[in-house]
PAVEXSE-911580 format. One record per residue (C-alpha): residue number from 1; z, x, y. Coordinates in steps of 0.1 Angstrom, whole numbers, plus 5000, padded with zeros to 4 digits. Layout:
// PAVEXSE-911580
+------+------+------+------+
| kelo |   c3 |   c1 |   c2 |
+------+------+------+------+
|  NUM |    Z |    X |    Y |
...
+------+------+------+------+
***
This chain:
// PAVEXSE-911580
+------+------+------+------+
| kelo |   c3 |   c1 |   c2 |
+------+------+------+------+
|    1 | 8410 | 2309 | 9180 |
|    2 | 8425 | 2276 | 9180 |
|    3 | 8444 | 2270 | 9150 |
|    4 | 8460 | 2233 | 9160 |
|    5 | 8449 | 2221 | 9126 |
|    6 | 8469 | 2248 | 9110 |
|    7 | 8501 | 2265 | 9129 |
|    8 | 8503 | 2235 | 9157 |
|    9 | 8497 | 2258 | 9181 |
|   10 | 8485 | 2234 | 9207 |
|   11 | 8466 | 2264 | 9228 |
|   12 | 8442 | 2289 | 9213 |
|   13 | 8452 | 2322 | 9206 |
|   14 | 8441 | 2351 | 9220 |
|   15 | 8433 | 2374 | 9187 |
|   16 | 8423 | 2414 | 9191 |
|   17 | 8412 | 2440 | 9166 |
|   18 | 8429 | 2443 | 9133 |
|   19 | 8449 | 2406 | 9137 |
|   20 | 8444 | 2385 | 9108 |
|   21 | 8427 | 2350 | 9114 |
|   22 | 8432 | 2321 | 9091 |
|   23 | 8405 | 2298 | 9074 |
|   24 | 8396 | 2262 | 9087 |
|   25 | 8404 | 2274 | 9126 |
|   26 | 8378 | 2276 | 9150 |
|   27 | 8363 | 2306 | 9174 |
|   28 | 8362 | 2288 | 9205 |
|   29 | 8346 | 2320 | 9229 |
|   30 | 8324 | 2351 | 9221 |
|   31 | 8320 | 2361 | 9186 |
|   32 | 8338 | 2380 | 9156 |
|   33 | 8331 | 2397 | 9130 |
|   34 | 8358 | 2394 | 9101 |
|   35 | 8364 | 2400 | 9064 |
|   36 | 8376 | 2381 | 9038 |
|   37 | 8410 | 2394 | 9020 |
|   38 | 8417 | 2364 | 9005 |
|   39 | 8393 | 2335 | 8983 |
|   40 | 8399 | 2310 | 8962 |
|   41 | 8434 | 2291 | 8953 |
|   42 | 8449 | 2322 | 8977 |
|   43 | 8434 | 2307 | 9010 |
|   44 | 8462 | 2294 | 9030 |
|   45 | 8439 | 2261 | 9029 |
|   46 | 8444 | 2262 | 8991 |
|   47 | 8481 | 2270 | 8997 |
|   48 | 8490 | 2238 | 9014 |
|   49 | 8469 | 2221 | 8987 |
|   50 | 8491 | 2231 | 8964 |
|   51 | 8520 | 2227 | 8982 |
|   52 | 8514 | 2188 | 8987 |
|   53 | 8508 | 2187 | 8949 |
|   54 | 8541 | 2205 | 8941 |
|   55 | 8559 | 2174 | 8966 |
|   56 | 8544 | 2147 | 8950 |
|   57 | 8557 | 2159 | 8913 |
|   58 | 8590 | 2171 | 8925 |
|   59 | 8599 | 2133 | 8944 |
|   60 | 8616 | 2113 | 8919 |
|   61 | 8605 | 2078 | 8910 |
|   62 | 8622 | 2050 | 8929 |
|   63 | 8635 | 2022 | 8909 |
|   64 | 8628 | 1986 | 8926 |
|   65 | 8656 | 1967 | 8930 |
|   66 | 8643 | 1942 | 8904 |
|   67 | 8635 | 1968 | 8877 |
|   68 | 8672 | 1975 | 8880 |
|   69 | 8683 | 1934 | 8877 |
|   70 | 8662 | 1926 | 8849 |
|   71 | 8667 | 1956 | 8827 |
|   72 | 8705 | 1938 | 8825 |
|   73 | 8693 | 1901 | 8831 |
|   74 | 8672 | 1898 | 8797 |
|   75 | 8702 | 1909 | 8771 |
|   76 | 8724 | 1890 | 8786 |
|   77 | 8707 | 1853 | 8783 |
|   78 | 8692 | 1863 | 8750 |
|   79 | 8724 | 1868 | 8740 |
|   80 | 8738 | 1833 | 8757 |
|   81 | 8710 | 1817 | 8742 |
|   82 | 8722 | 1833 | 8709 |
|   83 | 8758 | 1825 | 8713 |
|   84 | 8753 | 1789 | 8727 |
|   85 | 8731 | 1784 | 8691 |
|   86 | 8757 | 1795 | 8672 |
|   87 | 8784 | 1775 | 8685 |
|   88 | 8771 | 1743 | 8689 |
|   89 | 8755 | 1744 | 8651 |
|   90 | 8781 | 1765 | 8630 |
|   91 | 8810 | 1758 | 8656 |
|   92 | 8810 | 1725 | 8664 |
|   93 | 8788 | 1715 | 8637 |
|   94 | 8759 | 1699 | 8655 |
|   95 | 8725 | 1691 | 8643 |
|   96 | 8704 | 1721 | 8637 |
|   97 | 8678 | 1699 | 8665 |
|   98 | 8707 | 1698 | 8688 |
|   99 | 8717 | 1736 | 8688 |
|  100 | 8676 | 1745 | 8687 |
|  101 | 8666 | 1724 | 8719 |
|  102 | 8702 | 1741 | 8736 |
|  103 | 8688 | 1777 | 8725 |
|  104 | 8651 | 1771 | 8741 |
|  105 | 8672 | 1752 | 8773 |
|  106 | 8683 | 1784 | 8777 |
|  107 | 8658 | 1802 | 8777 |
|  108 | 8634 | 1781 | 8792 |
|  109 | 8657 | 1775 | 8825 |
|  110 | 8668 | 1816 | 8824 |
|  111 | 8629 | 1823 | 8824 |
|  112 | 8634 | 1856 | 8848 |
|  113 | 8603 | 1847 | 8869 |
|  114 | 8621 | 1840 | 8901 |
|  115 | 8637 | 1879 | 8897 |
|  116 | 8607 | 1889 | 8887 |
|  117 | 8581 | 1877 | 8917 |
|  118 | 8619 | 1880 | 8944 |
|  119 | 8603 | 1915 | 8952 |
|  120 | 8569 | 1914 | 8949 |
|  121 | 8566 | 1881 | 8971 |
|  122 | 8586 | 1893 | 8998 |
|  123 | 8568 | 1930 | 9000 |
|  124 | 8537 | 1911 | 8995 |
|  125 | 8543 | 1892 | 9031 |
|  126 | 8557 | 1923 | 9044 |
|  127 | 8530 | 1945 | 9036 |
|  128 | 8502 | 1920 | 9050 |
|  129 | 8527 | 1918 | 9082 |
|  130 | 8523 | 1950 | 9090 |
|  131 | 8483 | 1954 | 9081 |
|  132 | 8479 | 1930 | 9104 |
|  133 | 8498 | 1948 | 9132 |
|  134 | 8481 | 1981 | 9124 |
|  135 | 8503 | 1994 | 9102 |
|  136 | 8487 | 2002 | 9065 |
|  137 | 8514 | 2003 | 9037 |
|  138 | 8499 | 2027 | 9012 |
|  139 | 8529 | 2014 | 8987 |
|  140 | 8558 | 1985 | 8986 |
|  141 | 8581 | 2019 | 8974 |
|  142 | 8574 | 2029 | 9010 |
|  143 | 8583 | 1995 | 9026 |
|  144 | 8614 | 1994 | 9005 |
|  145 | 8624 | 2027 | 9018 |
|  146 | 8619 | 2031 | 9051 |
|  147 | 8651 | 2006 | 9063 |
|  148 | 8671 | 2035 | 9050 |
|  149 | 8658 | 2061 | 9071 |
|  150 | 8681 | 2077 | 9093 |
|  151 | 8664 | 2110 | 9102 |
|  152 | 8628 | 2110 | 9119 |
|  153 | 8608 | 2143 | 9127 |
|  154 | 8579 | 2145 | 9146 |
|  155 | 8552 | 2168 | 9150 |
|  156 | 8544 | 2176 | 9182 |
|  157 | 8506 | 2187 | 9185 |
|  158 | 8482 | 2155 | 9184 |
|  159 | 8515 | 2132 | 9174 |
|  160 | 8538 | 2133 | 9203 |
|  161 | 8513 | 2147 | 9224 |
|  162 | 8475 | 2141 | 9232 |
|  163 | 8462 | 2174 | 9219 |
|  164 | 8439 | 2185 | 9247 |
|  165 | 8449 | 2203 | 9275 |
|  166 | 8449 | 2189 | 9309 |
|  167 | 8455 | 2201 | 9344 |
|  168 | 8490 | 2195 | 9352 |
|  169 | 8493 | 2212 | 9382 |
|  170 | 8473 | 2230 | 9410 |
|  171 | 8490 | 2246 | 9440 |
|  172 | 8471 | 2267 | 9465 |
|  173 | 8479 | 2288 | 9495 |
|  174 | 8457 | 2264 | 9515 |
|  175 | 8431 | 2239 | 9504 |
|  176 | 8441 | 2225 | 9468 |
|  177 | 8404 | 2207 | 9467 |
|  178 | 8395 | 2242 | 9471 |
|  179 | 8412 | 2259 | 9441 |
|  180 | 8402 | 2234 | 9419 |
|  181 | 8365 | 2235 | 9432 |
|  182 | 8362 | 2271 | 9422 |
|  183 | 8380 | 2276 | 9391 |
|  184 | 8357 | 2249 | 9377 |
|  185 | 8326 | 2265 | 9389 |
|  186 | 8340 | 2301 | 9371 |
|  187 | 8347 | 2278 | 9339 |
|  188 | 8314 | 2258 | 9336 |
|  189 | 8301 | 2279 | 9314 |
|  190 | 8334 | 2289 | 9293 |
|  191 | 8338 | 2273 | 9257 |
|  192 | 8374 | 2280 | 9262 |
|  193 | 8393 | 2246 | 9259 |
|  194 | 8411 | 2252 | 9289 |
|  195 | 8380 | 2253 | 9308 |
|  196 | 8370 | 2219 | 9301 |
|  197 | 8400 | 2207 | 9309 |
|  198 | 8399 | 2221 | 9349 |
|  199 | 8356 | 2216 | 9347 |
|  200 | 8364 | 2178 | 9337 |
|  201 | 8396 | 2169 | 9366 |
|  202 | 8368 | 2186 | 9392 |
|  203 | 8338 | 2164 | 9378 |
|  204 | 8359 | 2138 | 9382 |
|  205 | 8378 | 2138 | 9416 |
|  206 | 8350 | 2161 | 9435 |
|  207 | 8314 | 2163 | 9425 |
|  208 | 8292 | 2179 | 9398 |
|  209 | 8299 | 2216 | 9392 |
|  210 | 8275 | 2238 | 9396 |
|  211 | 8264 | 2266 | 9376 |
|  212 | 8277 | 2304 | 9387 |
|  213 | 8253 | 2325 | 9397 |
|  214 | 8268 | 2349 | 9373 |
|  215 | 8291 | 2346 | 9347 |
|  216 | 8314 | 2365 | 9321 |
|  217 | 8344 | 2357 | 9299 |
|  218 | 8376 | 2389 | 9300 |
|  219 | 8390 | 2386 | 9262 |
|  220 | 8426 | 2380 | 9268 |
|  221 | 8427 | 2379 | 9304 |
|  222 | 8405 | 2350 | 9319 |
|  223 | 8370 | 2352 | 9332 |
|  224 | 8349 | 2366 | 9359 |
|  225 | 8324 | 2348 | 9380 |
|  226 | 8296 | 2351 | 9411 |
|  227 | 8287 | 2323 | 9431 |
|  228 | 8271 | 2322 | 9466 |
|  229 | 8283 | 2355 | 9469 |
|  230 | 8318 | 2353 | 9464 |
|  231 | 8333 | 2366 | 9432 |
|  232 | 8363 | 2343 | 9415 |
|  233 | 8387 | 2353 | 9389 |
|  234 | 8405 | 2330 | 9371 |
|  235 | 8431 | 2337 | 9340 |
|  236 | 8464 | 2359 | 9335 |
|  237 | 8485 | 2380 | 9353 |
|  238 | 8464 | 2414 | 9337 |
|  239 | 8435 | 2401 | 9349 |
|  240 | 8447 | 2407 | 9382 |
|  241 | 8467 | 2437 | 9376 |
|  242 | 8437 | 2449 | 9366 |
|  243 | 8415 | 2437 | 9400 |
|  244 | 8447 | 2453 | 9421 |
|  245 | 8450 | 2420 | 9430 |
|  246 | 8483 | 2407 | 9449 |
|  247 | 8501 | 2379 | 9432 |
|  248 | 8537 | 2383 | 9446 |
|  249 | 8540 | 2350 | 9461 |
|  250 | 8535 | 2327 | 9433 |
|  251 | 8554 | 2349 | 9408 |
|  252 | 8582 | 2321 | 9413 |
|  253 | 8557 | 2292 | 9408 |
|  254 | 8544 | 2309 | 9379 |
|  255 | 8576 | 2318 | 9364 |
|  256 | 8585 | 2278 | 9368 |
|  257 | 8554 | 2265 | 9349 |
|  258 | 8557 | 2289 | 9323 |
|  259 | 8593 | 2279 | 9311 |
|  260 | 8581 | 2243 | 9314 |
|  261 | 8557 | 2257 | 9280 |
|  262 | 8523 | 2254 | 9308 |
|  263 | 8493 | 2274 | 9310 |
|  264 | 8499 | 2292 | 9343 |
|  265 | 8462 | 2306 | 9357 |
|  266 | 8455 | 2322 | 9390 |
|  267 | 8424 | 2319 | 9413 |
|  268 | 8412 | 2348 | 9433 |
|  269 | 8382 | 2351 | 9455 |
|  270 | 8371 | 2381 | 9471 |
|  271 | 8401 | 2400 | 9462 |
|  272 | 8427 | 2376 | 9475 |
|  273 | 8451 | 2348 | 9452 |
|  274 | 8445 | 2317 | 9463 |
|  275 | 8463 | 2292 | 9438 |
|  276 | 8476 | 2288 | 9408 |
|  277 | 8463 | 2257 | 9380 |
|  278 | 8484 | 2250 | 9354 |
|  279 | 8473 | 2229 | 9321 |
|  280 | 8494 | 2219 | 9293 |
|  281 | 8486 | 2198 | 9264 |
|  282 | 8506 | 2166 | 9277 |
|  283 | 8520 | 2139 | 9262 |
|  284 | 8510 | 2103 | 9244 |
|  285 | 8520 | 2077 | 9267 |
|  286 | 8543 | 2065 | 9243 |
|  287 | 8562 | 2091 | 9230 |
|  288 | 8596 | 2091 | 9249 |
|  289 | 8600 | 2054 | 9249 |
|  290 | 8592 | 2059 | 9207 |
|  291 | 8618 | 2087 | 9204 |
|  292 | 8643 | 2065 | 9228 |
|  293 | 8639 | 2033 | 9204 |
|  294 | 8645 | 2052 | 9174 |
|  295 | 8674 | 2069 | 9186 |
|  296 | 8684 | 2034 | 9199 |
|  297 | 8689 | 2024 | 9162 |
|  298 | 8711 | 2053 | 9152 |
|  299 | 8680 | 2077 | 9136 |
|  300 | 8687 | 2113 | 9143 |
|  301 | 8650 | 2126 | 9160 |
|  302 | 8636 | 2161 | 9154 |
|  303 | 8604 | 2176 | 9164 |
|  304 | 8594 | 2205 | 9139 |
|  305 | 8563 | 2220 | 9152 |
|  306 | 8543 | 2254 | 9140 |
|  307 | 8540 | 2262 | 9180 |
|  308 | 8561 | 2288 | 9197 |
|  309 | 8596 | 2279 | 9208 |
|  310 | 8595 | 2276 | 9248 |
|  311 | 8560 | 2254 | 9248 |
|  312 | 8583 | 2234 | 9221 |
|  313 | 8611 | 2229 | 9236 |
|  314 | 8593 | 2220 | 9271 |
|  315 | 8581 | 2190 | 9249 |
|  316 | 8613 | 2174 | 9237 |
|  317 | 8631 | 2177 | 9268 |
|  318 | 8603 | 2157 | 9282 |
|  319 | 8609 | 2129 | 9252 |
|  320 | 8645 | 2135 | 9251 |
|  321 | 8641 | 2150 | 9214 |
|  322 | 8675 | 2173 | 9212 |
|  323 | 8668 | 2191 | 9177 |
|  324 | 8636 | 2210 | 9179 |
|  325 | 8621 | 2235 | 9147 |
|  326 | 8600 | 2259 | 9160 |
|  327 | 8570 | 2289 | 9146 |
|  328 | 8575 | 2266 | 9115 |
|  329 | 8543 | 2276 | 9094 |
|  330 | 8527 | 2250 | 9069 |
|  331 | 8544 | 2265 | 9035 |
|  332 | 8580 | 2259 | 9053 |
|  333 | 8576 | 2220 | 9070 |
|  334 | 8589 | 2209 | 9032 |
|  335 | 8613 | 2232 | 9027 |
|  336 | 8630 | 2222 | 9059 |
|  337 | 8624 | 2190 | 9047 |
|  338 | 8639 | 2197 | 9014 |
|  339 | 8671 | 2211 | 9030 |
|  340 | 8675 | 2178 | 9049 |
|  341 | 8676 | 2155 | 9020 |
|  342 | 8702 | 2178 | 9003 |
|  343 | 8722 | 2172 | 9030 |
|  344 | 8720 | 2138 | 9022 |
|  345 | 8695 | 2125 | 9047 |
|  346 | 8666 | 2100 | 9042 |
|  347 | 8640 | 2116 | 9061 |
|  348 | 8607 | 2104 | 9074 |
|  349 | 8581 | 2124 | 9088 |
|  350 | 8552 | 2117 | 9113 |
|  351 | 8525 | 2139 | 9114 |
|  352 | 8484 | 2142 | 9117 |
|  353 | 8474 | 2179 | 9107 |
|  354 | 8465 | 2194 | 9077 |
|  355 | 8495 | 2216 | 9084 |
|  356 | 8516 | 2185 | 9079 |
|  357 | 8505 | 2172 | 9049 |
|  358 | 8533 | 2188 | 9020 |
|  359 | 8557 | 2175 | 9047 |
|  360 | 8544 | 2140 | 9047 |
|  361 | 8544 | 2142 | 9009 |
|  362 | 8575 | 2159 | 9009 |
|  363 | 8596 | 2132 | 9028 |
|  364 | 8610 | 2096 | 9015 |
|  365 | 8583 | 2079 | 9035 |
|  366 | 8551 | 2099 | 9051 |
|  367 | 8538 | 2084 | 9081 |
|  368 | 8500 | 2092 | 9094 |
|  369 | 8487 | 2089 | 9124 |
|  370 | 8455 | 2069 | 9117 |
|  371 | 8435 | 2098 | 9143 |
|  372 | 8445 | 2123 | 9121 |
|  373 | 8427 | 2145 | 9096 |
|  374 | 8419 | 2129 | 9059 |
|  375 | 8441 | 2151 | 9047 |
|  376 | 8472 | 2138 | 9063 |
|  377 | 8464 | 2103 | 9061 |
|  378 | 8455 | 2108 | 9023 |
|  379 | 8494 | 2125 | 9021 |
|  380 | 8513 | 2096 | 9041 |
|  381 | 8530 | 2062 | 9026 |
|  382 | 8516 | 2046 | 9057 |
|  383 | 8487 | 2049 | 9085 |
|  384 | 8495 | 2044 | 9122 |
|  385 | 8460 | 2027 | 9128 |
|  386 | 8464 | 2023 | 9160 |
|  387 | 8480 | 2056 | 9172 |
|  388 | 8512 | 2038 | 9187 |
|  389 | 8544 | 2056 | 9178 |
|  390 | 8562 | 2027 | 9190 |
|  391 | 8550 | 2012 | 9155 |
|  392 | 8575 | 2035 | 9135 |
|  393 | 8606 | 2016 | 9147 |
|  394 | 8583 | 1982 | 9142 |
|  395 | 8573 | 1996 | 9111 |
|  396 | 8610 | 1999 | 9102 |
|  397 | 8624 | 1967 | 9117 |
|  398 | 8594 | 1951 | 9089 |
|  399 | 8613 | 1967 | 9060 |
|  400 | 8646 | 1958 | 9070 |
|  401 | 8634 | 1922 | 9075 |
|  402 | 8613 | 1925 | 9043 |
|  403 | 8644 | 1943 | 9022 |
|  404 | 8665 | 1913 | 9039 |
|  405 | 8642 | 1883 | 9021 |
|  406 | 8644 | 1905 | 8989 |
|  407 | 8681 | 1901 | 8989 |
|  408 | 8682 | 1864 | 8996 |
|  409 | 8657 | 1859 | 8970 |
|  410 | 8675 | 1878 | 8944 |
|  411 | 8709 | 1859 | 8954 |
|  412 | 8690 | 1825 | 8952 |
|  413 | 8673 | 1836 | 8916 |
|  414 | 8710 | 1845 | 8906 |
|  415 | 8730 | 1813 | 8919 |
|  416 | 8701 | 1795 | 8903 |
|  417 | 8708 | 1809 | 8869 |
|  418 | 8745 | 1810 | 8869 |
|  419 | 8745 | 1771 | 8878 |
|  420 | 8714 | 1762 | 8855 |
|  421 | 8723 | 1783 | 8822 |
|  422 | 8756 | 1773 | 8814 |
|  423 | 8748 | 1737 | 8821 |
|  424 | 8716 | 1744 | 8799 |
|  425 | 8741 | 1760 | 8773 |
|  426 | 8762 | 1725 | 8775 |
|  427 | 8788 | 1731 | 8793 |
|  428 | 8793 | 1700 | 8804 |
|  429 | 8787 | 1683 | 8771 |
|  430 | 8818 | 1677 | 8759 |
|  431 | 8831 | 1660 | 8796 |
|  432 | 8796 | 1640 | 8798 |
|  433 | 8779 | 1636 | 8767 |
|  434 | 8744 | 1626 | 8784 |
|  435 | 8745 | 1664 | 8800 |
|  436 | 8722 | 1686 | 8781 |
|  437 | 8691 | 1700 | 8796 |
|  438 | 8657 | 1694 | 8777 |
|  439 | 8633 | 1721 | 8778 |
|  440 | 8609 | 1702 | 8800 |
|  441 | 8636 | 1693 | 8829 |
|  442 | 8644 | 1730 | 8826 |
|  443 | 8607 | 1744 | 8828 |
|  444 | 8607 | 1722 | 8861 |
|  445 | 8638 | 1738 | 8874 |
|  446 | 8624 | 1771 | 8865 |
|  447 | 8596 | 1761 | 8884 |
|  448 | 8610 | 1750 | 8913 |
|  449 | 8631 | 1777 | 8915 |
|  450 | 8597 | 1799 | 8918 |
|  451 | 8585 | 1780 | 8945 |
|  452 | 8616 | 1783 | 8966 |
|  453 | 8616 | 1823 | 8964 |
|  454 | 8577 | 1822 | 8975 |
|  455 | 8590 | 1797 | 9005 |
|  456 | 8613 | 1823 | 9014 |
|  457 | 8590 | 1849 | 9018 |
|  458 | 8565 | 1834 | 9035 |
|  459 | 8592 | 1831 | 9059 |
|  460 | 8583 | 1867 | 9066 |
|  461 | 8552 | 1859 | 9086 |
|  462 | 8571 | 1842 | 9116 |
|  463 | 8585 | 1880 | 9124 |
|  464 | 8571 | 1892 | 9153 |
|  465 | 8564 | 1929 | 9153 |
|  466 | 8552 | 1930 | 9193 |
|  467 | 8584 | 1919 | 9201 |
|  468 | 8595 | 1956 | 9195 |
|  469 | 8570 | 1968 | 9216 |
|  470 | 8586 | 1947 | 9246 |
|  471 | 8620 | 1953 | 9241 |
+------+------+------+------+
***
């Protein structure tokens, strides 16, 4: 059964009578015959739905940095505005005129529209930045986020690595060629994903495969085939147990591809071992310089996987991942999540399965990869379109650069109002008496003002995200 979508188990499992199998996974060989025990909202389908709905109500709201300056901002120059009324008419006894055109000044200059556009401009930029990179911002709470992240985990079926097995390794007693040559002639007619993996390296560095003569699949051991007269086995060490077949000498290969989390097989033709092929689901091309950026930049990476321990572990020390979660079943990714951001972490989580989506939802920022199911893309803050894990630490160079103009916006907005609303409130009157602000000169302040903070973020599009990629 291969239950990737699911567990993460990145090779299909063997399954015998009486084991239970889960919905959504696929019988890749023979056929079964199973019964339903569970329907409905208890499917474990169902159970992740849920799961992703119970994340998204349990996250609380993030306040925007803006939403947070302005609640204060508008009291306080409603209140200068006040004040600066009242003193210059009952005070200082100006003209009622006077004291009015102060009190609009005021408010006219304090207009909080430069605060209010100092974060939407900037994530604006910054989400169109990285659309155009290949990098889909579901949300500017996401962009706004991310800079803060200092813990990364990974799945590792179909995000760090390819997904589909491929021959790693072949070694023979003789003739390699030869292995190869008839382990793909006993798969060719195997629906076992493994077999198109060996049928698919032959195709393409010998010839067309032919069809065995005869053909049939062991459950749980490997398969048996006839061609030209010579019988092959290929598959585990029962299978040739069971054939009183002699395997001593590769024991110590075997032993070696199997700690590295491989698929060990063995040949045998007419009674005799003559090789071993070893498959493994391998790795995206860009996954260890990914995970060596990241930890470049002080995030802490972890794989958490649903896939057994050894096959895990193989798979980070290839990446140089040191912290590594596995047999983590769907229902548990956010709770280990959960237990992360207790301890304080800001946690971000890549992922492409349906067994990742209450984790994506889970974590301050979800990150899909853009070849991944619709459910996990639907669950992310952001979509990987183009499959490039080196586009996380781009992705979180963008909000660091886009977080940076929000700041310099904000502190421009505020120098701008401490300077122009005390000289709007006629500060300098009494020293020169030709010093108050009319509400048109401060309406073009305001204005200007406005157009400075859009400047600034436009600013944004000069950063270049391949630089990443280079360095």
């Amino acid at each position: 059964m291969d239950e990737s979508a699911i567990t993460g188990e990145s090779t299909p499992v063997e399954k015998k009578k009486g084991d239970a199998v889960i919905s959504a996974t696929i019988n890749k060989t023979g056929t079964l015959r199973f019964k339903a025990t569970k329907v409905g909202k208890d499917t474990t389908l169902s159970q992740i739905i849920k799961l992703v709905e119970e994340a998204q109500t349990s996250k609380a709201p993030i306040q925007s940095i803006a939403d947070v300056v302005v609640n204060y901002f508008v009291p306080i120059v409603l209140a200068v505005a006040g004040i600066s009324f009242i003193v210059w008419y009952f005070v200082q006894g100006s003209t009622f005129l006077f004291a009015l055109t102060v009190f609009v000044s005021v408010l006219v200059i304090a207009c909080p529209c430069a605060l209010g556009i100092a974060t939407p401009a900037a994530l604006m930029v910054g989400l169109g930045k990285g659309a155009e990179h290949g990098i889909l911002i579901k949300s500017g709470g996401a962009l706004e986020r991310a800079h803060k992240m200092n813990t990364i985990i990974f799945d590792k079926t179909r995000t760090l690595t390819v997904g589909e097995p491929k021959v790693t390794n072949i070694v023979a007693s003789s003739s390699k060629k030869d292995v190869l040559w008839f382990a793909a002639i006993a798969e060719k007619s195997s629906e076992h994903p493994l077999a198109s993996a060996i049928v698919s390296k032959a195709e393409k560095e010998l010839k067309k495969v032919p069809d065995a003569d005869w053909f049939k699949t062991i459950p749980g051991q490997g398969v048996r085939a006839r061609y030209k007269g010579k019988v092959i086995l290929l598959g585990n060490r029962k299978l040739m147990l069971n054939n009183k077949i002699g395997i001593k000498h590769f024991e110590k290969q075997i032993a070696k591809f199997e700690k590295e989390g491989k698929t060990a097989m063995i040949l045998a033709a007419d009674e005799k071992a003559l090789g071993i092929i070893a498959t493994a689901d391998v790795l995206r091309k860009d996954s260890s310089k990914a995970v060596r950026k990241l930890q470049k930049i002080g995030v802490e990476v972890i794989m958490l996987t649903g896939d057994n321990e050894r096959t895990a572990k193989a798979i980070a020390k290839k990446v140089g991942i040191k912290k590594v979660l596995a047999n983590v079943p769907p229902e548990e990714k956010a709770k280990a999540l959960k237990k992360l951001q207790k301890e304080g972490k800001i946690v971000g989580m890549v992922g492409d399965g349906i067994n990742d989506a209450p984790a994506l939802t889970q974590a301050d920022v979800g990150i899909a990869i853009g070849s991944g199911t619709d459910v996990a893309i639907e669950a992310g803050n952001v979509v990987l379109v183009k499959d490039d894990l080196m586009d996380v630490a781009c992705f979180m160079k963008l909000s660091k650069k886009t977080i940076g103009k929000i700041k310099q916006n904000l502190f421009f907005a505020f120098f701008y109002n401490i300077l122009g609303i005390p000289i709007a409130a006629g500060i300098l009157y009494p020293f020169l008496h030709t010093a108050v602000v009319s509400p048109v000169i401060a309406a073009v302040a305001m204005v200007t003002s406005d157009i400075c903070v859009v400047g600034n973020s436009l600013l944004l599009k000069r950063f270049e995200l391949a630089k990443i990629h280079r360095s």
